[in-house]
ZAMI-624242 format. One line per 8 residues: number of its first residue (from 1); their letters; for each residue x, y, z of C-alpha. Coordinates in steps of 0.02 Angstrom, whole numbers. Each point is the difference from the previous one (the first is absolute). Example, Ala and Ser with C-alpha at 12.3 -4.5 7.8 and 13.67 -1.06 7.14 Angstrom:
REM ZAMI-624242
1) as) 615:-225:390 ~ 69:172:-33
REM end
This chain:
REM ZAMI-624242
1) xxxxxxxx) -1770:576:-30 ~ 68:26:185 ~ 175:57:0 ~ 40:-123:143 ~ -38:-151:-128 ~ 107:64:-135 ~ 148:24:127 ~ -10:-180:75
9) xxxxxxxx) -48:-81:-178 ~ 130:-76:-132 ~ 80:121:-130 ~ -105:-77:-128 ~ -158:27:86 ~ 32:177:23 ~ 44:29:-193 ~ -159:-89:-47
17) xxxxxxxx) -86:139:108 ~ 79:132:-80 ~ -49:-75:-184 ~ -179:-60:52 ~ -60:28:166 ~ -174:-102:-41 ~ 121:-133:-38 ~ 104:15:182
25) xxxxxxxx) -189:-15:85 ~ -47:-138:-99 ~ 154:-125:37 ~ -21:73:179 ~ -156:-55:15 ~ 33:-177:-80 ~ 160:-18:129 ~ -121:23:140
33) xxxxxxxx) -142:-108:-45 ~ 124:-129:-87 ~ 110:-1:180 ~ -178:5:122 ~ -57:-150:-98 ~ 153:-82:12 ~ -7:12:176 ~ -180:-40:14
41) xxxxxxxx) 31:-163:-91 ~ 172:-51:110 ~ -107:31:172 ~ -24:-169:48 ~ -32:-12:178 ~ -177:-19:-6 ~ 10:-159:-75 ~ 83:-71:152
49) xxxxxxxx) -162:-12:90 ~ -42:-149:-119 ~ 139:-74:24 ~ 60:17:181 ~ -113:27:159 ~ -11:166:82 ~ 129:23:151 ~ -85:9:164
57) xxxxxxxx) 142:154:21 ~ -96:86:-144 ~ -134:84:100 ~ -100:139:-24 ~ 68:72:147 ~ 185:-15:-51 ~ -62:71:-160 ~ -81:161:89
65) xxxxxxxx) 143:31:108 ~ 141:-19:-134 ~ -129:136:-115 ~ 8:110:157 ~ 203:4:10 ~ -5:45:-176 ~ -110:144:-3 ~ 60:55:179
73) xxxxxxxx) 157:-23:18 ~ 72:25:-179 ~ -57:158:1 ~ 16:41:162 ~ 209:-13:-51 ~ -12:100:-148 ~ -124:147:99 ~ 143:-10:125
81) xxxxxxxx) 142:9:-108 ~ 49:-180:-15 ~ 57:-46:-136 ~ 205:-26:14 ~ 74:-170:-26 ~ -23:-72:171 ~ -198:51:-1 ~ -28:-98:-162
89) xxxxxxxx) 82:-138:28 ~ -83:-10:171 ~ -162:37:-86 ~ 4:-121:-161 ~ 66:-150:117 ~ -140:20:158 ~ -144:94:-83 ~ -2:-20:-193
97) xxxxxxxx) 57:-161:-10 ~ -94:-102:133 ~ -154:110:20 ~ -26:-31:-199 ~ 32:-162:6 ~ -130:-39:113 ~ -102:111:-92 ~ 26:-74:-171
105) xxxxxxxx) -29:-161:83 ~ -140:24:50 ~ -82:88:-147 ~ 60:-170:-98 ~ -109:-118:105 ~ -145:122:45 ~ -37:129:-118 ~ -64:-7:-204
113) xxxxxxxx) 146:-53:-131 ~ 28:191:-49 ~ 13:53:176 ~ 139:-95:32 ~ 80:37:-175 ~ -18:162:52 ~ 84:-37:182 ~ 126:-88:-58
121) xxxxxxxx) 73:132:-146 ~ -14:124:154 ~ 109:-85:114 ~ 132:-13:-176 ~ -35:184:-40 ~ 33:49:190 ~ 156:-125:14 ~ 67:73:-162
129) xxxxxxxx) -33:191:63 ~ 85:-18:163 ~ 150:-121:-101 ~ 25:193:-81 ~ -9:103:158 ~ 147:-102:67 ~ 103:14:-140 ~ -25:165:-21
137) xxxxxxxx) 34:30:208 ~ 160:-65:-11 ~ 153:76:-5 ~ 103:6:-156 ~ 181:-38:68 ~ -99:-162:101 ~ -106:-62:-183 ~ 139:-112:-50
145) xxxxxxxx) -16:-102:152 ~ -164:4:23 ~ -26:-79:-165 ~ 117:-129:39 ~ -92:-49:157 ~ -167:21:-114 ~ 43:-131:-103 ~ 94:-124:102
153) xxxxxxxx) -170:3:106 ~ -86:-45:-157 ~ 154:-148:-75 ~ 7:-72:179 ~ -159:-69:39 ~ -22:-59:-175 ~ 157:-89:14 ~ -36:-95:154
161) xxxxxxxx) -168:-61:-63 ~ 34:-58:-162 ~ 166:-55:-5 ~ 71:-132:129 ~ 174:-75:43 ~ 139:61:-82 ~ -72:111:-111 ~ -95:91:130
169) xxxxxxxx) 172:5:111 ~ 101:56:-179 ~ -134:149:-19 ~ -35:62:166 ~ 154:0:42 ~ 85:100:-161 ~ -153:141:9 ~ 28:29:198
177) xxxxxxxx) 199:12:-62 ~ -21:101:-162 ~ -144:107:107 ~ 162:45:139 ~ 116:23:-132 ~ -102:128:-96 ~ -40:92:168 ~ 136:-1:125
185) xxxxxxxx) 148:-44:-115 ~ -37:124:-134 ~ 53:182:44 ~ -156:114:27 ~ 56:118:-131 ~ 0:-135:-133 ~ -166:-55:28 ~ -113:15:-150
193) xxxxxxxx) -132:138:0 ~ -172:-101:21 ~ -141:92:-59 ~ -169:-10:104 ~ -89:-76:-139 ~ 111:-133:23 ~ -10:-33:169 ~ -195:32:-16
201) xxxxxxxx) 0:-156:-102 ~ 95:-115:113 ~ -82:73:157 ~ -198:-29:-83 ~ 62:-186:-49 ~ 33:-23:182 ~ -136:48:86 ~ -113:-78:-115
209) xxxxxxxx) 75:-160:33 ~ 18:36:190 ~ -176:61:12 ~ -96:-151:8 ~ 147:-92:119 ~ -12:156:127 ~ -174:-6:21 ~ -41:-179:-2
217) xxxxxxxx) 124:25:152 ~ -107:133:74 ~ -163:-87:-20 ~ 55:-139:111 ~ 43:120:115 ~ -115:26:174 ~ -138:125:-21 ~ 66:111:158
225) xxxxxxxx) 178:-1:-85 ~ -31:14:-173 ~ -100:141:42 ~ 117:100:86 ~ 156:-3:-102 ~ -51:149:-138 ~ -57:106:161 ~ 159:-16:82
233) xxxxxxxx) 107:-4:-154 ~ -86:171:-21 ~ 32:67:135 ~ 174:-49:7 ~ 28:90:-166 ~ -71:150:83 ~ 103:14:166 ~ 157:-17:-136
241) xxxxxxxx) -65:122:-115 ~ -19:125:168 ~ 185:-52:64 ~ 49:70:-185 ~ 68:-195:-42 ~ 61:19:-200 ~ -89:-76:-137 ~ -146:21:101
249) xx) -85:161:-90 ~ 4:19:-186
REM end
């Protein structure tokens, strides 16, 4: 067995593979099929098309053009270097996020019931990979905070659209003051060490629920702009990569 499983896999895992290695491969093998099947069966989005007509913002050319900005421009920023903080973030918020959206989309209303199973778990897979890029671009001494903000951008929303009155006053308004208490009233050397697991976690949670909000957004966008943000958000990140701009580079 690879050493690289054994060193990211549970104690207990790795002592089974020392007793029986046949043993190791065989609940490795059942974790993956048993977790891809899981998936498989949670993918849902398909079934939307029976339920709910196909936006008219859904089109096969949105679809081609947010494929492009994946393939182009994603690795276009890693060929060039690109992959501090401020490149992913940039990235996951005006490439991943709406161009698979629209892609997803349109692979629910268009496309076989296993194509857009497949779409779908690709935009989660891709959200999820990027989630773990971030957390593992940013700095240690800034995790606390981040995680903070991670969550609070996951509690808000919910707050405000399922609660009302004066519960939605009580609880908004004790996370933003418990949020500024734990990050500008607590001194910096106290704060707890977060590891990036943790903020990997938080951070995937977000953008999965942002996804689908961000590019709804950009669907409903005009063609001429819509098309031109990832280009010039590219280029952007490229003039500050060349100026030497921190957290730029990996």
């Amino acid at each position: 067995m690879p050493n690289w499983i054994l060193d990211h896999s549970p104690a207990a895992f790795a002592a089974l593979a020392e007793r029986c290695l046949p043993c190791a491969w065989g609940v490795l093998v059942l974790a993956i099929f048993g977790t891809a099947w899981l998936f498989w069966s949670f993918a849902r989005g398909p079934e939307f098309r029976h339920q709910f007509p196909r936006p008219p913002e859904a089109s096969g050319g949105r679809a081609f053009v947010g494929l492009l900005w994946l393939v182009v421009l994603l690795i276009g920023s890693f060929a060039a270097g690109l992959r501090g903080l401020i490149p992913l973030l940039g990235d996951t918020v005006f490439v991943a996020l709406a161009g698979t959206v629209c892609v997803e989309w349109y692979a629910w209303w268009k496309l076989p019931t296993w194509l857009g199973k497949i779409a779908e778990l690709a935009v989660l897979a891709l959200l999820w990979w990027l989630a773990w890029l971030i957390a593992s671009a940013i700095p240690t001494e800034y995790a606390w905070p981040a995680s903070i903000i991670s969550v609070s951008a996951i509690v808000l929303p919910l707050a405000i659209l399922r609660l009302s009155g004066h519960w939605r006053r009580t609880v908004v308004g004790n996370l933003l003051g418990l949020a500024a208490i734990c990050v500008f009233y607590i001194p910096r050397e106290s704060w707890p060490m977060i590891p990036a697991w943790g903020n990997f976690l938080v951070i995937g949670i977000l953008l999965a629920g942002a996804a689908p909000l961000l590019g709804a957004f950009w669907l409903r966008l005009p063609d001429p702009v819509a098309n031109s943000v990832a280009p010039i958000w590219f280029g952007l990140v490229a003039l500050l990569g060349w100026f030497g701009v921190p957290m730029i580079h990996e």
